[in-house]
C-alpha positions in Angstrom: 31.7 117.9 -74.7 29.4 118.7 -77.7 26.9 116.9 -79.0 26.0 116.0 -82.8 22.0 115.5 -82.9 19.4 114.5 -85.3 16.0 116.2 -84.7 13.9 113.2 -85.0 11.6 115.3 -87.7 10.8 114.2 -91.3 11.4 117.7 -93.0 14.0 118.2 -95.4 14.9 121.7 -93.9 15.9 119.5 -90.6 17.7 116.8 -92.4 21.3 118.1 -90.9 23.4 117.4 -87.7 22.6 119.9 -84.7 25.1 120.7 -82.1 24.4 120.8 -78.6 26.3 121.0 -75.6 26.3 118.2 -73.3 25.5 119.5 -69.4 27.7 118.3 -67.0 27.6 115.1 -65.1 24.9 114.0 -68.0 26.0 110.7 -69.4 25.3 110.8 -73.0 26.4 108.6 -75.7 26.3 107.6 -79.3 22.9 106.4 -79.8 20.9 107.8 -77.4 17.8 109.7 -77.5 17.7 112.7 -75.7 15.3 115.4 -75.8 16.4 118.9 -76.8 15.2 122.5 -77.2 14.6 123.9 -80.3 12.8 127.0 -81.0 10.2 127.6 -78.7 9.8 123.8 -78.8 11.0 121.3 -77.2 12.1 118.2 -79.7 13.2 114.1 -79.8 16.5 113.8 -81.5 19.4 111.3 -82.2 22.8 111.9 -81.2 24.9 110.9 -83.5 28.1 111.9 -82.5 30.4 113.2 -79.8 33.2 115.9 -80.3 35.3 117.8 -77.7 35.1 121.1 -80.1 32.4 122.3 -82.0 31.7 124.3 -85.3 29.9 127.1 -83.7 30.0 130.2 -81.4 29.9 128.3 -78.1 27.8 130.5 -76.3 25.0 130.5 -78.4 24.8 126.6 -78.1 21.7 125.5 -76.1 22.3 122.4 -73.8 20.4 118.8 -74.2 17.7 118.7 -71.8 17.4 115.4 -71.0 17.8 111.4 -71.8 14.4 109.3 -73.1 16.7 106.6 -71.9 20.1 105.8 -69.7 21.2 103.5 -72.7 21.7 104.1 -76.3 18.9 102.9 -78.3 20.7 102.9 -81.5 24.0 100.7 -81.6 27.1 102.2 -83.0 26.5 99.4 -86.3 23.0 101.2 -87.1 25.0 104.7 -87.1 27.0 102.9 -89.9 24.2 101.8 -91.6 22.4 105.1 -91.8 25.4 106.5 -93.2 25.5 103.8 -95.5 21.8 104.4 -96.4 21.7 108.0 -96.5 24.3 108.1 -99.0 23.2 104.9 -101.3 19.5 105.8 -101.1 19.2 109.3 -100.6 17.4 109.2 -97.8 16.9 111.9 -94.6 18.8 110.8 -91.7 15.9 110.9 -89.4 13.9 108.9 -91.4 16.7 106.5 -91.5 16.9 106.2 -87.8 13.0 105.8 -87.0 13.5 102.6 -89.0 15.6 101.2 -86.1 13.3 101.7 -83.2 9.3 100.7 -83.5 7.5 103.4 -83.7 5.4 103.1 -80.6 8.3 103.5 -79.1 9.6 106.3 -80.4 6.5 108.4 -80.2 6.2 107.4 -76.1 3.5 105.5 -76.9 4.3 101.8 -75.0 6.5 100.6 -72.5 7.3 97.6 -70.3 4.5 95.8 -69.2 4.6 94.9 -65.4 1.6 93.6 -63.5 1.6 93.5 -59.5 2.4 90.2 -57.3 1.6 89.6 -53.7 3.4 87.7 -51.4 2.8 86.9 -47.4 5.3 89.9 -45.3 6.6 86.9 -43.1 8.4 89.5 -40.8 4.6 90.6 -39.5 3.1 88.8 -36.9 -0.6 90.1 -37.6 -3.8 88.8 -36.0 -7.3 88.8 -38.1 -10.4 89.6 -36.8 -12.7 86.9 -37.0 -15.2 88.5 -39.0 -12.3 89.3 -41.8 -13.6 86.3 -44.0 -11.8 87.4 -47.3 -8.6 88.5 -45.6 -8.1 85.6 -44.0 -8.9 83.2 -47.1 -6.0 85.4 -49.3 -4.1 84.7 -46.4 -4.9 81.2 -46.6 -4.2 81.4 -50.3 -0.7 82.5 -49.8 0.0 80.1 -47.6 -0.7 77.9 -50.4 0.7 79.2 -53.4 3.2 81.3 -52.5 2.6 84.3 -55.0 -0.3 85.7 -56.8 -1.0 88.5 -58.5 -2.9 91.4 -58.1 -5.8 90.5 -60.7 -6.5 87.1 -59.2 -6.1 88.1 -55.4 -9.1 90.9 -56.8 -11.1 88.7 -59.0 -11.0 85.6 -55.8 -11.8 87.6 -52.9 -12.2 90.9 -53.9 -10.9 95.0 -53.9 -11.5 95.3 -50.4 -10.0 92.9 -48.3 -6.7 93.0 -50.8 -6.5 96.9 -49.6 -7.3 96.2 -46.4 -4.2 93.3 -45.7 -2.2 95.7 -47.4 -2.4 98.6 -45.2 -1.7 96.2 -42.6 1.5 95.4 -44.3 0.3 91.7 -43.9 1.5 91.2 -47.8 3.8 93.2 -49.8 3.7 93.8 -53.2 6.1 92.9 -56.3 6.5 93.6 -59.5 6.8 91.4 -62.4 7.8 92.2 -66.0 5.6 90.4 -68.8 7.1 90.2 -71.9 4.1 90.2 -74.6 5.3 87.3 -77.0 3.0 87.1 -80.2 1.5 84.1 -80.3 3.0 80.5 -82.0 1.5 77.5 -82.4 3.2 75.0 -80.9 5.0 72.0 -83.2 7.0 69.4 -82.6 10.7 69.7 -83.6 11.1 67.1 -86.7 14.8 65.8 -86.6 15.1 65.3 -90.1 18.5 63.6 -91.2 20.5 65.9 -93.6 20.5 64.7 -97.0 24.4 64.9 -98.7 23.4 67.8 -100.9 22.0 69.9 -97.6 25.2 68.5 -95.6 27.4 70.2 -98.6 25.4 72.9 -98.2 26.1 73.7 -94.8 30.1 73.0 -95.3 30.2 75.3 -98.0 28.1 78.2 -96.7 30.6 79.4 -94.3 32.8 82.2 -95.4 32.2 86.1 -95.3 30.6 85.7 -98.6 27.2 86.2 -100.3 25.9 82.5 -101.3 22.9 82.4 -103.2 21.3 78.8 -102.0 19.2 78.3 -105.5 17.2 74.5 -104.2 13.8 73.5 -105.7 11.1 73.8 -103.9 10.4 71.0 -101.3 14.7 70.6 -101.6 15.4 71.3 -98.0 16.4 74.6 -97.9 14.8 75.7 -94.1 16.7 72.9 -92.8 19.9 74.0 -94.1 18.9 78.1 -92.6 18.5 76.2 -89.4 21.8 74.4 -89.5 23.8 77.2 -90.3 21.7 79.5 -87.6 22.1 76.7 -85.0 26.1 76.8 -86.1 26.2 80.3 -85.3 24.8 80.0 -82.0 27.0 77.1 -81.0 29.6 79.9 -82.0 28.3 82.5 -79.7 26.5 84.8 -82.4 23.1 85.7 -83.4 21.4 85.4 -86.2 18.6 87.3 -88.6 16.2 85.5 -90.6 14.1 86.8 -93.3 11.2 85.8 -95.0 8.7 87.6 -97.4 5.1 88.0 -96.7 3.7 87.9 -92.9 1.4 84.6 -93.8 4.8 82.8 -93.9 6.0 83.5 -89.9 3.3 81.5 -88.5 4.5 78.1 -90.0 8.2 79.1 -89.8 8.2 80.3 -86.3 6.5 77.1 -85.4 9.4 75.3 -86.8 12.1 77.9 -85.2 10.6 78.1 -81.8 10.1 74.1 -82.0 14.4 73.8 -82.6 15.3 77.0 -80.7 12.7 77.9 -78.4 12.8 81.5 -76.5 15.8 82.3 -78.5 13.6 83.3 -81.5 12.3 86.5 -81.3 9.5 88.0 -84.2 9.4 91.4 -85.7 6.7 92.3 -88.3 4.1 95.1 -89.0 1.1 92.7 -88.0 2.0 92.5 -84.4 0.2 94.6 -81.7 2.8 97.6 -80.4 3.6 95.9 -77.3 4.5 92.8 -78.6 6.6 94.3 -81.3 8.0 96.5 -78.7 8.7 93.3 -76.3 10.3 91.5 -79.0 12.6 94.5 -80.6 13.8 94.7 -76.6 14.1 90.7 -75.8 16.8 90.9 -79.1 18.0 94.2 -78.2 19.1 92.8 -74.3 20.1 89.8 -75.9 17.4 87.7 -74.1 16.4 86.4 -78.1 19.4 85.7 -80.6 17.0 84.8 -83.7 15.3 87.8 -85.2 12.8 86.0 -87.8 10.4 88.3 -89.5 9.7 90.3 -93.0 11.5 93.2 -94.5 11.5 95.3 -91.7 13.2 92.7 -89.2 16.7 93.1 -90.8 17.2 96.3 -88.9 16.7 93.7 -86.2 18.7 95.6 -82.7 21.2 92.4 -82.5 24.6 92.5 -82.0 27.5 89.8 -83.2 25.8 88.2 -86.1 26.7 84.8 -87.3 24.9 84.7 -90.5 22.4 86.8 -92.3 19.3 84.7 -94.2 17.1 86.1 -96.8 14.6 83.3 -97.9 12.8 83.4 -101.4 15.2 86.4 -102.5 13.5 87.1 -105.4 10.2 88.5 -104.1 9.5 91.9 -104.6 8.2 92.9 -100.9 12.0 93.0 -100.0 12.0 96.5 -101.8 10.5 98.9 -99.9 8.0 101.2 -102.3 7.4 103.5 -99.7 9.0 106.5 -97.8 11.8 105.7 -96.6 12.6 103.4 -99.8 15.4 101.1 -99.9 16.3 97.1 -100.9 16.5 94.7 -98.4 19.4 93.1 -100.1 21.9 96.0 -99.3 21.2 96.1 -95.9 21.4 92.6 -95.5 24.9 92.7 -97.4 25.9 95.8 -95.4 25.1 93.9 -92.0 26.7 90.5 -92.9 29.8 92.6 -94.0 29.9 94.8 -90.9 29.7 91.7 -89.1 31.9 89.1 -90.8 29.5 86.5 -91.7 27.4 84.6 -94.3 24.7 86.1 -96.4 22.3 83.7 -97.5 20.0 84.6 -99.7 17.8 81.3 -100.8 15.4 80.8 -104.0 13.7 78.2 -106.4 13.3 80.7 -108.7 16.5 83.2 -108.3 15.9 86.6 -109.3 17.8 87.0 -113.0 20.1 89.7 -111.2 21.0 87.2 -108.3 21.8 84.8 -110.4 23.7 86.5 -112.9 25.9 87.4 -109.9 26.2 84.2 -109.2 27.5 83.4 -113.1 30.1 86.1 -112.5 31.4 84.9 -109.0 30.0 88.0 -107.1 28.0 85.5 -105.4 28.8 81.9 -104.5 26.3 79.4 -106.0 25.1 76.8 -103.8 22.6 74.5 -105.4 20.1 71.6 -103.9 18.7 70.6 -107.3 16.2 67.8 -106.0 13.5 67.4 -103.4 15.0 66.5 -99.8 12.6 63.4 -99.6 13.6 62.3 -103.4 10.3 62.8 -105.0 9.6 64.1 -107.9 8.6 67.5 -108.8 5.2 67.8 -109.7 3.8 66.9 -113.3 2.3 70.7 -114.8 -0.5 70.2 -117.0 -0.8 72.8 -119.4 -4.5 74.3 -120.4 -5.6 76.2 -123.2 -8.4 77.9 -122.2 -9.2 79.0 -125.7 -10.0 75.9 -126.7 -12.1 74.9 -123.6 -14.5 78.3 -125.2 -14.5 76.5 -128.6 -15.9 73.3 -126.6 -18.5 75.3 -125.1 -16.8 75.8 -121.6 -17.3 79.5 -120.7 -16.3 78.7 -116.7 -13.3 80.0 -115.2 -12.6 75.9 -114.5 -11.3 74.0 -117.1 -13.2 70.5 -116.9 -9.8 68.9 -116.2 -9.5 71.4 -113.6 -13.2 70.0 -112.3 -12.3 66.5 -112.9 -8.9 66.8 -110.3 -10.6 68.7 -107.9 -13.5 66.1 -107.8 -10.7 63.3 -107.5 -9.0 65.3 -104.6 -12.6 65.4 -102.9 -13.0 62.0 -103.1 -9.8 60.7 -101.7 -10.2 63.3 -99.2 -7.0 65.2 -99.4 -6.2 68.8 -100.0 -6.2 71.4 -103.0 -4.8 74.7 -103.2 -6.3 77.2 -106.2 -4.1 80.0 -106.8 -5.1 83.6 -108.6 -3.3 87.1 -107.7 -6.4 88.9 -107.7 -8.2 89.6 -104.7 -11.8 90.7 -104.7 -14.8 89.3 -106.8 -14.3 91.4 -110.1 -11.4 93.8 -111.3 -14.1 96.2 -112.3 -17.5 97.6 -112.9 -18.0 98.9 -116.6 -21.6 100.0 -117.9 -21.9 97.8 -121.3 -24.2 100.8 -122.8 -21.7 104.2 -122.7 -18.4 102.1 -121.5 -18.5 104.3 -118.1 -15.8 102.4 -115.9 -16.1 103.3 -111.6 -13.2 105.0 -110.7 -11.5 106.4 -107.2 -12.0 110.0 -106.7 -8.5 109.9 -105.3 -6.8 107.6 -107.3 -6.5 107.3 -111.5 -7.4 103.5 -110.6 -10.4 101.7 -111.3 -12.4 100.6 -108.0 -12.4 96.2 -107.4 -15.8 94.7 -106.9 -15.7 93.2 -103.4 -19.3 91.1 -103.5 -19.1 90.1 -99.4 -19.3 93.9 -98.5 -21.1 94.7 -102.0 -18.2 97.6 -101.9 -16.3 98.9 -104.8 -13.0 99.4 -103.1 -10.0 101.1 -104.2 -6.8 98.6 -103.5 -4.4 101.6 -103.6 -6.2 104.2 -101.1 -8.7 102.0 -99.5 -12.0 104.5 -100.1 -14.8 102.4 -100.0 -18.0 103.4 -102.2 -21.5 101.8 -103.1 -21.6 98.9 -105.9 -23.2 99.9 -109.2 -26.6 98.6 -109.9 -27.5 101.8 -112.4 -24.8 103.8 -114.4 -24.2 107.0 -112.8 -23.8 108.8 -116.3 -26.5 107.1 -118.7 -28.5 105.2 -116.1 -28.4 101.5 -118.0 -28.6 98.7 -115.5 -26.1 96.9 -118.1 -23.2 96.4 -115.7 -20.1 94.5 -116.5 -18.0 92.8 -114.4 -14.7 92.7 -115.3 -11.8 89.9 -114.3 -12.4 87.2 -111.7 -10.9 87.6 -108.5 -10.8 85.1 -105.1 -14.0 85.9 -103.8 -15.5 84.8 -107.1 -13.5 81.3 -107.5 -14.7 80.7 -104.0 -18.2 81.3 -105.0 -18.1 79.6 -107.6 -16.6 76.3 -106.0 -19.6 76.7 -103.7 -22.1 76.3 -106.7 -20.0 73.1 -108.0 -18.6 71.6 -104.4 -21.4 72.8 -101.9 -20.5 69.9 -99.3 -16.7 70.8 -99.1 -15.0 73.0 -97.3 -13.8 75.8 -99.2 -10.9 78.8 -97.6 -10.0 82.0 -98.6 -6.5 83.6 -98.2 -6.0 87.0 -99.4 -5.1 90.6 -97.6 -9.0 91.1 -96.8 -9.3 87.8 -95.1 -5.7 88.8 -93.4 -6.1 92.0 -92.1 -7.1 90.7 -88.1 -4.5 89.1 -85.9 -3.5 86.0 -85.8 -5.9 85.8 -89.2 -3.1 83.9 -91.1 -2.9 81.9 -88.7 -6.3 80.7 -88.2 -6.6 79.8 -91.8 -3.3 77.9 -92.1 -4.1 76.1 -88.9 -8.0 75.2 -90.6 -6.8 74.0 -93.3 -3.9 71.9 -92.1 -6.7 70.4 -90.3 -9.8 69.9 -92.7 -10.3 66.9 -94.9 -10.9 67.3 -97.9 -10.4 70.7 -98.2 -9.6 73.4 -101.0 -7.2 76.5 -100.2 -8.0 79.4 -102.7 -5.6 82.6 -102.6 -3.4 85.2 -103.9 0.5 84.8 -103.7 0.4 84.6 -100.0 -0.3 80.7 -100.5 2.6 80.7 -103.1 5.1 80.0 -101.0 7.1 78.5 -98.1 3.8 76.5 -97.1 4.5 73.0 -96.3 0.8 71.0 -96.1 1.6 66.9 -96.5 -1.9 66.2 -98.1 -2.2 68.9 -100.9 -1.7 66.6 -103.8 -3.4 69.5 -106.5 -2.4 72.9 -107.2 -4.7 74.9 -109.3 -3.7 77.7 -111.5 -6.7 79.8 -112.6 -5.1 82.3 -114.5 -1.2 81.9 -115.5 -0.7 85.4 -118.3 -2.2 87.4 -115.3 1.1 88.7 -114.3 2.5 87.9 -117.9 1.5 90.8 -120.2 2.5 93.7 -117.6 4.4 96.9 -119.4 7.2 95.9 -117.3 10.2 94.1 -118.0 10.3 91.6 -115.4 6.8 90.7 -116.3 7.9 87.4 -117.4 10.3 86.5 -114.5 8.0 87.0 -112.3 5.9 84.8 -113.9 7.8 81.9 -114.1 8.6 82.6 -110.0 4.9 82.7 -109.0 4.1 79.5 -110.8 7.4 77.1 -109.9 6.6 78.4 -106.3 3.2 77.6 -106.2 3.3 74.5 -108.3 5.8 73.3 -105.5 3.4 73.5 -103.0 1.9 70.0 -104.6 2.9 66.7 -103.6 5.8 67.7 -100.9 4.9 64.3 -98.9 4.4 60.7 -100.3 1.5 61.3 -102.3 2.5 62.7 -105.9 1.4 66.2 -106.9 -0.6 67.3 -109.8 -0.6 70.9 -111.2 -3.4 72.3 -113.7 -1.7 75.5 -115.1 -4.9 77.5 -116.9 -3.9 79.9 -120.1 -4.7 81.7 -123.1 -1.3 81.9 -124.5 -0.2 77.8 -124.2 2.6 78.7 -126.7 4.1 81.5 -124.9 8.4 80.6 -124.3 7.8 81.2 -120.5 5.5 77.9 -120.0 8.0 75.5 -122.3 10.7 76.2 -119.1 7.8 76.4 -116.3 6.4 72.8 -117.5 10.3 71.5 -117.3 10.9 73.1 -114.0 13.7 74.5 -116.4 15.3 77.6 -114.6 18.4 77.4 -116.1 16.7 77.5 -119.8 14.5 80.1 -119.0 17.6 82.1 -117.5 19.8 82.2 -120.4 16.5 82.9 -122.5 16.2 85.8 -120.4 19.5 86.7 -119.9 19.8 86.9 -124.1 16.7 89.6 -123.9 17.9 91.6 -121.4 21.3 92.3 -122.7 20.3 92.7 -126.0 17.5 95.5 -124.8 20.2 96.7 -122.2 17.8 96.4 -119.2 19.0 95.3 -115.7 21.6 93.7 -115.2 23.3 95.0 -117.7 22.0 98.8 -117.3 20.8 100.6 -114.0 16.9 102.1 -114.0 16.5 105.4 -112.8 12.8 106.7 -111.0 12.6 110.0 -109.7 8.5 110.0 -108.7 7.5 113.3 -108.1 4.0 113.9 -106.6 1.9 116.4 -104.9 -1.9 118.2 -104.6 -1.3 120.7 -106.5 -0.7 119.7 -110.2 0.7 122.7 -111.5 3.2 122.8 -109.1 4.5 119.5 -110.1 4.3 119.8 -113.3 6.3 122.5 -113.1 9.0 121.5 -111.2 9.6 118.6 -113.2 10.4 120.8 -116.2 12.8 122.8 -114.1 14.2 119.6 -113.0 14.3 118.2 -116.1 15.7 120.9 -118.1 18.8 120.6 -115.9 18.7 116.8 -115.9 19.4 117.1 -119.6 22.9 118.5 -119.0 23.4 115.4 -117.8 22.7 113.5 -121.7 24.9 116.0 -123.0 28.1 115.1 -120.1 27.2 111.7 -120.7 25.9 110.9 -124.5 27.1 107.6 -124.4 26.3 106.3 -120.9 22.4 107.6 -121.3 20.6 105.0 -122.8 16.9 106.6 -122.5 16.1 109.5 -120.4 12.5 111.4 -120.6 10.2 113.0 -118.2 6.1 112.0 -118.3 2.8 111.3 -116.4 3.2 108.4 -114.0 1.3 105.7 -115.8 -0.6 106.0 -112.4 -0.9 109.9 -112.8 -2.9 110.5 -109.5 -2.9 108.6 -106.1 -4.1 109.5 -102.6 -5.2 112.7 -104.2 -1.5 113.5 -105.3 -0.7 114.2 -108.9 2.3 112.0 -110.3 5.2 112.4 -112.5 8.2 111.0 -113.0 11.8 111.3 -114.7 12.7 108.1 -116.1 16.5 107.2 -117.3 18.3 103.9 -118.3 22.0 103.9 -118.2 25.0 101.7 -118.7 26.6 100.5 -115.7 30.4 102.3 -116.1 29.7 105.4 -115.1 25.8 104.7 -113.4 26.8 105.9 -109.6 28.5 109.5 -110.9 24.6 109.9 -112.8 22.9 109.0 -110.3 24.7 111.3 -107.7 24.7 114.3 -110.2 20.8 113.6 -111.0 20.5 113.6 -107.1 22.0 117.2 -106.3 20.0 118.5 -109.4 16.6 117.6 -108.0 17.6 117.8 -104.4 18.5 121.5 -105.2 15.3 122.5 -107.0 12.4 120.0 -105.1 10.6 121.0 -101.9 8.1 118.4 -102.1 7.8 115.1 -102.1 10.2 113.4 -104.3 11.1 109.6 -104.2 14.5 108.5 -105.6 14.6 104.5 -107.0 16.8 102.7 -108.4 15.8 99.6 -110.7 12.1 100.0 -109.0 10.1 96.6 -108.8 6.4 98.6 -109.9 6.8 101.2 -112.9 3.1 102.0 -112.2 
């Protein structure tokens, strides 16, 4: 028998199947790892395959050496997938496969966890000598309790005496395995009653079908994921769960481990390596059926799914913008195919292509259009921030921004300020010769952090000194440029010294259990204000936040990208819904320079639909996505010239491709990245928009042209969420 391996190595000259022969009386199977010679070296690679003939001279095969484990790893489903991936994505196989496996593991790096018990060997009649104090109290101690282990027999009585009863065969040693389960705080489970939109819901989501669930927020839509999950488990599947940023798991796996307790299993990239390991192999024994985590948690090792759940679809983080690059929502329509069973995929705020679906019956549309508990939605108070300078306001706050606050204060509930920009300032700019502190690695200017008094580079993470003098002229005349969260805290401190005021934003994030800590303080602390990027925009469920503060609304609207404006009108619904989910009614201050702009008419209304076909119109009449396909090849690498050069040679060919296909080309150019240089690598790109007819035979064509000519790192994406 013959063997068809992967060499577990991200080079491009590897990224093809090796034959091996398969030694006799070696068990080996699809899946496995297995550890094989090649060269003078000895490598980790994938099989793949089995074949009783091979494509090569026999006897110059070289035999697998051995098996990392007795069981394959990789189920034959994920072998599908890569195939799947590989092809759609142009990606290397290998760096397909290391997605299934966490990466500890695959590296050797963590295993099981066992620790030692003792127990009392009653088949040894043993006699202690008097003077054997500490032997005889462990002795004593098992008499009591039965079992302890190792560590508390050691830290009780002592090394010594332990050693001593052991040689005597007087106790005899087990082992235990400890799984290392990330810690949830505990909740109770809340049986809400189903309202008859939810229970609709449920009775119509149940088909091998894509549904796009499109509720307001506050509608009920967690409820319904658990219904349908808790259906699938009643049915004797298993079930994945999605949701976008890591800040979200805490309070969801609260909920989940509340209704399904050690079923639920977590998977994201802020757990230790053995907890992530533990998890991947509690779901890959089938000890956890409910894989709940962020992108990476829908290669989740779980067999027999009954449905497939992506929460808040539209969010950008389910594209991966990094090697190996791929969208979440064809894997998780590849899985729920391969298995037979619902996709969910759940929104307030839709992504336009999801919806448009939707319009055309690729998707079924599923829709909870009020609040479960029949509130309404909360009013969105519209500020023009222009006008607040006329009347001699120069704060970041508008005074009826103040006023609210104050009134939250005072009837000591909660507040939640929201800004996408972490930091204190954007930038440091010297007013005198306009010198503006840049990364040496990146083309990016470097964010004032005031805590660390750090310019800090948000793309590389290179740290350097904050500017009191210009480097270049010397002036002490140093701007600051935009606001950022560490600012709007500060500057709540000045106004609302006696209140407790939180920050949530990656540098607050980046220990463990950090998300968690915050959440749990601020859930706890009366009256309390909650200021934060887009990590408190969504999914949070607090029952006393009765104001949401937007401090600066056209941040995200005036980006040279054309989803600038759907995203938005997502980041506001979703974090005006955070406002008034209980009894209490909600109150949103939205803050603006551009009152007038088309995108805040719908916000204010909570008017999706509107702002869809407004949308919609653009888009087709531009012929952007939908109704076209984008086209990214990034090129990038150290040596400029080299790039720059290759991306002619590239391009020059790529241009065939206008000339095969004049009317299917919409745009096609090559240029600088708009981000020309990052982590020291030089960046450019070949950008193309096409029409949909003949979009996959382009694609593939543009594919082998670059494939052919590139030997360095080269990053295919299709309709790519950042331009930059």
């Amino acid at each position: 028998m013959f063997a068809q391996v992967i060499i577990d190595q991200d080079a491009k000259a590897l990224d093809k199947v090796f034959e091996y022969l398969i030694p006799e009386f070696m068990p080996i199977e699809e899946g496995m790892r297995v550890l094989v010679p090649f060269g003078s070296r000895t490598l980790q690679g994938f099989v793949i395959a089995l074949s009783e003939t091979c494509n090569y001279d026999k006897s110059k095969l070289k035999s697998i050496s051995s098996c990392v484990e007795d069981y394959p790893a990789i189920r034959k489903e994920m072998l599908e997938l890569m195939k799947y991936m590989a092809r759609k994505n142009h990606l290397k196989l290998a760096s397909i496969l290391r997605l299934f496996l966490p990466s500890e593991m695959r590296e050797g790096k963590v295993q099981e966890l066992f620790i030692t018990n003792y127990v009392l060997n009653e088949e040894n009649e043993f006699v202690i000598s008097k003077n054997a104090k500490k032997q005889m109290e462990i002795i004593n101690y098992l008499k009591k309790n039965k079992i302890a282990s190792r560590a508390a027999l050691i830290e009780k009585f002592g090394a010594s005496a332990l050693k001593s009863l052991c040689e005597k065969q007087i106790l005899l040693a087990q082992k235990q395995q400890i799984n290392r389960q990330p810690y949830v705080a505990l909740s109770e489970d809340k049986k809400v009653k189903l309202n008859e939109l939810q229970t609709r819901a449920i009775e119509n989501i149940k088909e091998n079908k894509t549904y796009l669930l499109h509720g307001v927020t506050g509608s009920g839509k967690t409820e319904v994921y658990m219904h349908l999950i808790d259906r699938a488990l009643e049915n004797g599947k298993n079930a994945i769960m999605l949701v976008p940023e890591i800040s979200l798991t805490p309070q969801i796996m609260a909920n989940f481990k509340a209704r399904f307790g050690d079923n639920v299993a977590l998977l994201h990239s802020g757990l230790s390596a053995g907890e992530r390991f533990d998890e991947w192999k509690r779901l890959f024994s089938g000890e956890a059926r409910i894989a709940i985590g962020a992108r990476s948690a829908i290669f989740a090792p779980l067999e027999n799914l009954g449905v497939v759940i992506v929460d808040e679809e539209h969010e950008q983080s389910y594209i991966s913008e990094s090697n190996p690059r791929y969208d979440t929502h064809d894997i998780a329509e590849f899985r729920a195919r391969y298995n037979h069973c619902p996709l969910v995929l759940g929104s307030a705020t839709p992504s336009v292509e999801s919806y448009e679906k939707a319009k055309r019956g690729i998707y079924q549309l599923v829709e909870l259009p009020v609040r479960a508990n029949g509130k309404e939605m909360p009013n969105i108070q519209i500020i023009d921030m222009v006008n607040e300078i006329r009347m001699g306001n120069s704060s970041i706050f508008s005074s009826q921004l103040l006023s609210d606050i104050a009134n939250v204060i005072n009837s000591k509930k909660q507040a939640m300020l929201f800004i996408n920009r972490r930091g204190y300032a954007s930038f440091m700019r010297c007013r005198d010769c306009g010198y503006i502190a840049k990364c040496s690695d990146c083309d990016v200017s470097l964010v004032y952090h005031r805590e660390d008094n750090r310019l800090k580079c948000h793309y590389c993470g290179k740290q350097y000194k904050a500017l009191s003098l210009c480097p270049m002229c010397g002036s002490d005349s140093i701007k600051q440029g935009a606001v950022g969260t560490e600012k709007v805290v500060d500057e709540l401190h000045k106004i609302f010294p006696e209140v407790k005021i939180l920050r949530m934003d990656n540098d607050t994030t980046s220990t463990k259990n950090a998300h968690q800590k915050i959440l749990t303080e601020f859930k706890n602390t009366h009256p309390c204000i909650l200021v934060g990027t887009q990590m408190i925009a969504k999914g949070h469920d607090f029952e006393d936040v009765i104001l949401v503060g937007i401090i600066d609304a056209d941040q995200s609207l005036y980006q040279t990208d054309y989803r600038s404006t759907e995203r938005t009108f997502s980041l506001i619904t979703q974090v005006s819904g955070r406002a008034g989910r209980a009894s209490q009614e909600g109150k949103v201050v939205l803050q603006t320079y551009a009152p007038r702009h088309y995108v805040y008419k719908f916000v204010a209304n909570y008017d999706y639909q509107g702002f869809f076909k407004k949308e919609e119109n653009i888009r087709m009449t531009a012929a952007f996505p939908p109704f076209s396909r984008i086209i990214r090849v990034l090129f990038s690498d150290k040596d400029e010239n080299y790039v720059r050069e290759l991306i002619k040679v590239c391009y020059t060919e790529a241009r065939k491709l206008k000339e095969e296909y004049a009317d299917d080309i919409i745009y096609m150019d090559a240029m600088k990245s708009p981000i020309k240089r990052m982590q020291n690598k030089f960046r450019y790109q070949i950008l193309m928009r096409v029409k949909l007819t003949h979009a996959d035979e382009i694609e593939d064509k543009l594919f082998q042209i670059i494939d052919k000519a590139s030997k360095t790192s080269v990053f295919f994406e299709i309709n790519p969420q950042n331009l930059s």
